[in-house]
C-alpha positions in Angstrom: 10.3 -10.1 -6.5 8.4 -10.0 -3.7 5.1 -11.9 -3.5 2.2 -11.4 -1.3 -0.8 -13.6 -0.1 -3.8 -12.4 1.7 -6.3 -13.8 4.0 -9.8 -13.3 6.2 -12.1 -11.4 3.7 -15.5 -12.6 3.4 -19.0 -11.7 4.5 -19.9 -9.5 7.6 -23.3 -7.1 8.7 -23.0 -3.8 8.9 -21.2 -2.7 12.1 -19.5 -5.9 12.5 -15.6 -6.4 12.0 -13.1 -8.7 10.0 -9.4 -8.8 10.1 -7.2 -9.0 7.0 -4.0 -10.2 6.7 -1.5 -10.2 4.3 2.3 -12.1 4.3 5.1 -11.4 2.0 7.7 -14.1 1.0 10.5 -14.1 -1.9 12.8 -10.9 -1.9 11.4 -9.9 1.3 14.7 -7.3 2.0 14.4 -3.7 2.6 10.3 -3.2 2.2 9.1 0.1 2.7 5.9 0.7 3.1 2.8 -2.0 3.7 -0.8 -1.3 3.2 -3.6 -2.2 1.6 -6.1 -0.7 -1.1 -9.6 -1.4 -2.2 -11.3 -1.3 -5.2 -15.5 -1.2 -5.4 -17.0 -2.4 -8.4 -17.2 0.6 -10.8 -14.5 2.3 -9.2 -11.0 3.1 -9.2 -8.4 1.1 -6.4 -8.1 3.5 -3.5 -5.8 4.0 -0.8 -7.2 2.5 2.6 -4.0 2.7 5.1 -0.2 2.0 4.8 2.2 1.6 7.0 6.0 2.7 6.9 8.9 0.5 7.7 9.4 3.2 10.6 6.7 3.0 11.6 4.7 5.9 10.1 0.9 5.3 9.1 -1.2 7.2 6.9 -5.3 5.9 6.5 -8.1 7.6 4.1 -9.9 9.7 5.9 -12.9 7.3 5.3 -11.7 4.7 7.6 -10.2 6.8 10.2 -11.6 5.7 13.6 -13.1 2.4 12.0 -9.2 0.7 10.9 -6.2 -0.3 12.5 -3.1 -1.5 10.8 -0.3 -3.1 12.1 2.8 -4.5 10.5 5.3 -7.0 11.6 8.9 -6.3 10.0 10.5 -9.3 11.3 7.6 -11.4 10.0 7.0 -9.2 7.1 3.3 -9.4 7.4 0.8 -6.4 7.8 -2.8 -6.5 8.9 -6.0 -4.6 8.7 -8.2 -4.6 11.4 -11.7 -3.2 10.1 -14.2 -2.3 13.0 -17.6 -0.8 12.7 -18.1 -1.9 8.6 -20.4 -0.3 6.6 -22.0 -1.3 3.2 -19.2 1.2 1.2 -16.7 -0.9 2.3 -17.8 -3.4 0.6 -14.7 -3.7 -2.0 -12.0 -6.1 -2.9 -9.2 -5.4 -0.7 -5.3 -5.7 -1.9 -2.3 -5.7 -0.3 0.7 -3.9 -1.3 4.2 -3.8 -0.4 6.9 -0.9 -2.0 10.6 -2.4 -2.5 13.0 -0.1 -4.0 10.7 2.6 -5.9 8.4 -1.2 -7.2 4.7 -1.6 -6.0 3.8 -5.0 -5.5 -0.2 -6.3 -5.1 -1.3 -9.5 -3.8 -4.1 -11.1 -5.8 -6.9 -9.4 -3.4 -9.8 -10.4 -1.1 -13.1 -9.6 -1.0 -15.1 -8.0 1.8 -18.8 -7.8 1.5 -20.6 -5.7 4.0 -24.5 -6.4 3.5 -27.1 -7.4 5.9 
C-alpha cells in the first residue's frame, strides 16, 4: 500500500501562483509514475501532469506553459508548480502515484482561483 499526503492548496487571484506538494510513505518501492489530477465541481477528475520514474512528463494541454512538475525518487515526493492561475483551475487537486499496474490517490486539495 502506498499512501499519499498533500499539501499548499488554498486561495490565490487570477495570475498568481501556488505550489503543491505531495509525499508518499508505506510501500514506497518501485513507483512508476507521479502526478496529479483535478476534479471541478460538476466534472469528471482529469489528468493535469505526471511524471515517470525515468523521468518522462506528460501535462494536459491546458496547463502547458502555466505548470511545472518535479519529482524526487529518493524522497518519493512530486510537486506542482502552478504559475499564471486562472479561475478554471479552480478544482480539487489529487495526487497519484502508480505501483505495479495499482493507482493510488491522496485525499486531495483544493485550489480556488477567484479574485
Amino acid at each position: 500500500q502506498v499512501q499519499l499526503v498533500e499539501s499548499g492548496g488554498g486561495l490565490v487571484q487570477p495570475g498568481g501562483s501556488l505550489r503543491l506538494s505531495c509525499a508518499a510513505s508505506g510501500s514506497i518501492f518501485n513507483i512508476y509514475n507521479m502526478g496529479w489530477y483535478r476534479q471541478a465541481p460538476g466534472k469528471q477528475r482529469e489528468l493535469v501532469t505526471t511524471r515517470t520514474r525515468g523521468g518522462t512528463i506528460n501535462y494536459a494541454d491546458s496547463v502547458k506553459g502555466r505548470f511545472t512538475i518535479s519529482r524526487d525518487n529518493a524522497k518519493n515526493t512530486v510537486d506542482l508548480q502552478m504559475n499564471s492561475l486562472k479561475p478554471e483551475d479552480t478544482a480539487v487537486y489529487y495526487c497519484t502515484a502508480e505501483q505495479r499496474g495499482l493507482q493510488y490517490w491522496g485525499q486531495g486539495t483544493q485550489v480556488t482561483v477567484s479574485s
